[in-house]
Every structure is written in C-alpha cells, then in structure tokens.
N, C-alpha and C positions, 0 to 999 in steps of 0.2 A: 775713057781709058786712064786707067791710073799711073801716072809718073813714076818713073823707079829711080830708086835713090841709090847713085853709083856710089856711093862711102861708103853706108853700112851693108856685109856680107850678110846674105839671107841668114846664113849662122847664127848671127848675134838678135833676130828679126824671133818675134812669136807672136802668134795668133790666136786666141781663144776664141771659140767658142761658146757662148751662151745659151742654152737653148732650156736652162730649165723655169718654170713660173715660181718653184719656194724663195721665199724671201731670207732663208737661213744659208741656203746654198748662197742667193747674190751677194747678200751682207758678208758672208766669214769666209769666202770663200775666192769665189768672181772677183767681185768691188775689192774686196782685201787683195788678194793676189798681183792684180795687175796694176793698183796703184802702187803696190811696196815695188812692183820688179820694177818700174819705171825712175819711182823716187829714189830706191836702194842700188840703183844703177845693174840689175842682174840680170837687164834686157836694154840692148841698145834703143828697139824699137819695139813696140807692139800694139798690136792692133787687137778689139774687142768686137766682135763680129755678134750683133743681138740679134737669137733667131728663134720663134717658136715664140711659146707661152711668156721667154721674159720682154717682149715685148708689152706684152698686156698686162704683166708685174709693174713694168715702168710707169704706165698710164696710172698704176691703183695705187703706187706706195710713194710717198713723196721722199719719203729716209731713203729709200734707194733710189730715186731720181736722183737725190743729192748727193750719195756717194760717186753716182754717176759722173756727175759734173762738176765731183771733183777730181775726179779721173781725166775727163777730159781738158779741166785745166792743167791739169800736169800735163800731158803733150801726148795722152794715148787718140790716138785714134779711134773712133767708134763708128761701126756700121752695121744697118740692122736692117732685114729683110727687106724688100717692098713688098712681097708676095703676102708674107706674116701680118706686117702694119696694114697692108690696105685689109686684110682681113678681121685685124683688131680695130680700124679704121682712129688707127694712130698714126698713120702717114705725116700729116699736118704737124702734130703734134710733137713728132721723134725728130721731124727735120727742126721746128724750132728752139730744140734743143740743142742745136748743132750736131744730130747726127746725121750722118750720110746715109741717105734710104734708097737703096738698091738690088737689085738679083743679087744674089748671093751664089749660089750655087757655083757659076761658073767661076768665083772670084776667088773661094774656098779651092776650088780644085788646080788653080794656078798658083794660090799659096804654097798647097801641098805639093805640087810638081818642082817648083822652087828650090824646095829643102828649106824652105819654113818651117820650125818646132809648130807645132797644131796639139793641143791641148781643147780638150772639151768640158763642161761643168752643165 
C-alpha cells in the first residue's frame, strides 16, 4: 500500500504514463518532460509509471536508461509494470534500477480517482 502524502494536494501531484518503445518519444519528450516539471518546480510531485513496450526500451538503450536515472535522482518517482517486465523479463533488472515493479493497473486507477493530472506519452 502506498503512503499518502498529507502536504502535497493531489492538485499539485502528476502521473505520466509511459507506454510507448520509440526512443524519440522517451528522450524529447517522457525523460524531458518530467525531469524539467520536477527540476523547474511545475510539479510538486510526480510519478512516471513504465508500462508496455518502454519497458523493453529501457532494457535496449542505455542513453535512456540514463536519462532515466536521472530522473530518478532528481526525486521522481518511477514504476513500471510487473505484468509488462516479467514479460520482457526485466523484472530483475528494472527493480535494480531502483524502480518499483508492480500491477499497475489498479494504482493508475486510484491515481485518476484522486484527481491526479494523468498524462500519457
């Protein structure tokens, strides 16, 4: 169960989704996007939910692994399918990255019940 954080209003809270494998969408787009909103202060908080194909992106491109993780040193959040990874069987792999490998499904839909901004790429 994931902790909730009584400071930041879900208002200020966004979620993106990832779910595409082009590396032009993660690079200029994904990876850009939510490290400026984090760095540029135009998200209190956000989370990058990895689901689909860019799982199997991550496993094959190391430039976006690395964009990745600099993402997640800046303080976003990242979590990406169990369902997806154990079928790219990047499970292993995505957790030693420090992302969180989980269903998603039902976590996505308590985001959006929320009133979480939900953005998809």
């Amino acid at each position: 169960m994931e902790k909730q954080d009584p400071i930041t209003p879900d208002s200020e809270k966004l979620v993106v989704i990832w779910s595409s494998g082009e590396r032009e969408v993660a690079l200029r787009t994904v990876l850009l996007y939510t490290y400026k909103s984090i760095t540029q202060g135009w998200w209190q908080d956000v989370t990058l939910i990895v689901w689909g194909p860019s799982a199997k992106l991550l496993l094959e491109d190391s430039l976006v692994r690395n964009f990745l993780q600099k993402n997640i040193d800046s303080g976003i959040k990242v979590v990406a399918c169990k369902s997806c990874s154990d079928d790219y069987e990047a499970t292993e792999e995505l957790t030693g990255m420090g992302i969180e490998v989980r269903y998603v499904g039902e976590l996505t839909t308590k985001y959006i019940k929320s009133g979480r901004h939900v953005i998809t790429f």
